[in-house]
N, C-alpha and C positions, 0 to 999 in steps of 0.2 A: 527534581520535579519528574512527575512519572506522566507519560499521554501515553492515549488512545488515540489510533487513524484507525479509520473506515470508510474503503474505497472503491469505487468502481471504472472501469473503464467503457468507454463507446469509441464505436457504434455493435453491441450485440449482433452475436451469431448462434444460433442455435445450434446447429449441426456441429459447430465445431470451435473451440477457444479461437481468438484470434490472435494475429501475433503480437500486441499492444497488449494484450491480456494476461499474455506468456512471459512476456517481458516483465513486466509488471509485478506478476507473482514471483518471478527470478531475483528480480532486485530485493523484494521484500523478504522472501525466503532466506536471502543469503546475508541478509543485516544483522548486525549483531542485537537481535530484539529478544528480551523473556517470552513470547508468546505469538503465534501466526496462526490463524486459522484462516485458510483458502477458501471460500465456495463458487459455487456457478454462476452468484449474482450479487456476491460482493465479499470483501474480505477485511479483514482486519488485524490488528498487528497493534502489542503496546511493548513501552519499555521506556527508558528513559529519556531525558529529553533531546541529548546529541546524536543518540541512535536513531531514534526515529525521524527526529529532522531531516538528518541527514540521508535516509534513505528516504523520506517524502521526497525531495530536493531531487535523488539519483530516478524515481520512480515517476515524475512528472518531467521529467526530461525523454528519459527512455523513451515512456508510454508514446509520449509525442512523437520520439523520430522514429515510432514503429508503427505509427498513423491512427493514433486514437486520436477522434475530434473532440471528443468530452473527457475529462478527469472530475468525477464527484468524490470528492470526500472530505470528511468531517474529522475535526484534530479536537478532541477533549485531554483537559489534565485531569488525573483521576488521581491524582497525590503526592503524595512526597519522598523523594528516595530515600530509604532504609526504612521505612512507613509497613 
């Protein structure tokens, strides 16, 4: 099974990422996922399904103990591995 996460973290800063945000895009970056695209007000990451669980799982813990009070994000299956 193949997903898609798309995430955000809070509470926003304009001026400057925050560190729940940094965090956040670290764990996801460094997952062994097929695809990450970062932006400024949400990001997203697919691949299959032990990868990305398992960095949602590293990426809502982190976020947290780096003081995000909101974690939004949306988990879709978009197919089947070798698909």
């Amino acid at each position: 099974m193949r997903l898609r996460v798309e995430f955000t973290t809070e509470p926003f800063d304009l001026d400057e990422a925050p560190p729940h945000a940094l965090v956040a895009r670290e764990v996801i970056e460094a997952a062994e996922l097929d695809s990450v695209d970062v932006g400024p007000f949400g990001n997203t990451a697919e691949g299959g399904a032990d990868p990305v669980l398992t960095a949602v799982d590293a990426l809502l813990r982190k976020a947290l103990d780096a003081g995000a009070t909101r974690v939004t994000l949306q988990l879709n299956v978009i197919g089947e591995e070798g698909r």
